[in-house]
N, C-alpha and C positions, 0 to 999 in steps of 0.2 A: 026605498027612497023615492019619493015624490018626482016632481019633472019640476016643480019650481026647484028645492032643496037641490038635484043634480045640478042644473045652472047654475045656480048662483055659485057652489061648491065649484063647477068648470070654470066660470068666471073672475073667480077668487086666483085658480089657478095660473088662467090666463092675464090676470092683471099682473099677476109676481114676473109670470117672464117679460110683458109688456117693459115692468118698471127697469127691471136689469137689462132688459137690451137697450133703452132709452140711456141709461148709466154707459154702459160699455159702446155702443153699437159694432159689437165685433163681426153677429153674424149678419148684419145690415151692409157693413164697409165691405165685408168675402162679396157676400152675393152681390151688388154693385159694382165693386172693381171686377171681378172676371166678367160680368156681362158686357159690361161696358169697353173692357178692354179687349176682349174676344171683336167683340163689333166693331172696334175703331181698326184692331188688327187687317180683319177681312175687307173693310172698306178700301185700306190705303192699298189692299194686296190685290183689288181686283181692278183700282184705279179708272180708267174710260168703260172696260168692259162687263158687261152683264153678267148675271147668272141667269139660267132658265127658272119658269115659274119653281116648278119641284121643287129645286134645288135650292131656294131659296126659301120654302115653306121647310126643308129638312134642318139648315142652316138656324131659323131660328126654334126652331124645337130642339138643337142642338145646345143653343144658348142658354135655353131654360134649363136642360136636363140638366148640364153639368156645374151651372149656376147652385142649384138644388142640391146638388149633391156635394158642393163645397160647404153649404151652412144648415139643410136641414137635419143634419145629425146633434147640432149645438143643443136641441131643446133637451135630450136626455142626459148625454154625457158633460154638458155642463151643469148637471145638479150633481150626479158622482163624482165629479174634479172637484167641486166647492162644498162636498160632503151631506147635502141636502135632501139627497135621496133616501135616505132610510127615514128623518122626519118624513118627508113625503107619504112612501108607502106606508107608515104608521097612524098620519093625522088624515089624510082624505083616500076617497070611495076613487077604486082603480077607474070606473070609467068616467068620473070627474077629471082626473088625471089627465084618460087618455081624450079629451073634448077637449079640454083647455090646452094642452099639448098641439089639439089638430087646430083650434083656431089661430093659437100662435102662428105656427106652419102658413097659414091662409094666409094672413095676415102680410105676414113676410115677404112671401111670394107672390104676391097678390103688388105690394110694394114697389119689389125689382120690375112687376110687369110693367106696373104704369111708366115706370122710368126708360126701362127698356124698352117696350112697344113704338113709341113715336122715335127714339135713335133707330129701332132697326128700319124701319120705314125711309126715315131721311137718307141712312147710309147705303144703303144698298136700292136705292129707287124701287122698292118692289110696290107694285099698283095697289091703290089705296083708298078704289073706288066700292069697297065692300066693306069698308072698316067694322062698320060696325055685328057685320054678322061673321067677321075676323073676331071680335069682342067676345060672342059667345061660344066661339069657340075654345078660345085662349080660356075663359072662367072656367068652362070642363075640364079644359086641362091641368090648371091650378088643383082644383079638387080633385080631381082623379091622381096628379103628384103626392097631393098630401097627404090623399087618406091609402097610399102604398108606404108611404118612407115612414110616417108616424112611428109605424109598430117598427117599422124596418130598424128605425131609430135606436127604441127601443129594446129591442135584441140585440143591439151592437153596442149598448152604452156601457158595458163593462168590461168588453174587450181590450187586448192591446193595440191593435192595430186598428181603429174605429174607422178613420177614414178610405181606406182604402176597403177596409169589409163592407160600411156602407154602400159605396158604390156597385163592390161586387155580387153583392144580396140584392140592390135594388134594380140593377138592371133586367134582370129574365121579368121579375114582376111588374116592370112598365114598356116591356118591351109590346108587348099588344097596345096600350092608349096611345104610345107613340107613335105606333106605324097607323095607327086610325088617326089621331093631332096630325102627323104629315101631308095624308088624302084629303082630311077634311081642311083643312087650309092651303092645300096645294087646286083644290076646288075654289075655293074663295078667293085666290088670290089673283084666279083663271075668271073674273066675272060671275061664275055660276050661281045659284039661288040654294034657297032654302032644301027645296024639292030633292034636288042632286046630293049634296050631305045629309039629309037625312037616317039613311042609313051608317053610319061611322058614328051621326051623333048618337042615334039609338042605344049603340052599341056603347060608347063611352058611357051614357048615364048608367045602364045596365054594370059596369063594368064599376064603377062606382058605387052603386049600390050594393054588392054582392063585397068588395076590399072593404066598405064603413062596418059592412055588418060581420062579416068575417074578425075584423079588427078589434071591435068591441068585444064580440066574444072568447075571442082569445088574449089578449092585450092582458086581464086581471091575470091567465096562467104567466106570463113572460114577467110584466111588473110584479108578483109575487115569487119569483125561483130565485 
């Protein structure tokens, strides 16, 4: 298959979930209401008092994580619930599938960020004199989320117990970008520059390129078993 033909084939994919979560917005409302209400939670609970930088870079890597792992199981197991899954792996190319799958995911998540990033800044005063090289960090971390839970998804979407397996499979596999997302925005949130993160981002991209390529090449054995 070509690399136009795969796109437009991923794109195909990704427009169907686009149209049905527009229809429902089921995993739009999960991941917004826990963000939001995790954040409004912590505000009211720390009231005059601060938290330290860290702890406040951990806090929202916290909101992401478990955000993600309330909705980003929806792109698989809601084609096995509404039976569309066996069309699926019948009519398109597994790594069509799993592209259009992963930009859903982006999408999504990418979504909650915008929404979430300027509340957690307001709620919890954390300095906001770096925002923007906060920004590039936060976008590593979205794709480095996505391209773990994808497959992770994936693997889970015919179990009984999806949610909870989700979470339990996806944590060991992001347990490394998140303690690197903690440092390097516990950096950023501390005034510090480019220079000083460098290495964690490194690390992240690396860490991302090795999960996409990983994913691809196994994703066709998991969506065919």
């Amino acid at each position: 298959m070509d690399s136009f033909g795969l796109a437009s084939k991923a794109y195909a994919v990704f427009a169907k979930d686009l149209r049905l979560e527009w229809r429902t917005r089921y995993a739009l409302n999960t991941i917004l209401m826990f963000g939001v209400t995790t954040l409004a939670v912590v505000s009211f609970s720390l009231g005059q008092a601060g938290l330290p930088v860290k702890l406040l870079a951990a806090l929202y890597w916290i909101v992401v994580f478990f955000s993600a792992m309330a909705a980003l199981a929806q792109v698989f197991t809601r084609e096995e619930e509404a039976g569309t899954a066996l069309a699926l792996r019948l009519s398109a190319d597994p790594n069509a599938v799993y592209l259009g799958k992963l930009f859903f995911n982006l999408v999504l998540l990418s979504t909650m960020a915008v929404i979430i990033t300027p509340l957690y800044f307001i709620f919890t005063d954390a300095p906001a004199d770096n925002v923007l090289l906060f920004i590039v960090v936060l976008a590593l971390g979205i794709v480095a989320l996505c391209a773990a839970t994808t497959l992770v998804a994936a693997i889970i979407s015919r179990a009984a117990m999806r949610g909870a397996l989700f979470a339990v499979l996806s944590f060991p596999i992001l347990l490394l970008p998140l303690i690197l997302l903690v440092s390097a925005s516990d950096s950023v949130l501390l005034g510090q520059g480019i220079s000083e993160i460098l290495a964690p981002l490194q690390a992240l991209i690396a860490y991302i390129v090795v999960m996409l390529t990983a994913s691809i090449l196994l994703f066709r054995f998991v969506w065919k078993a």
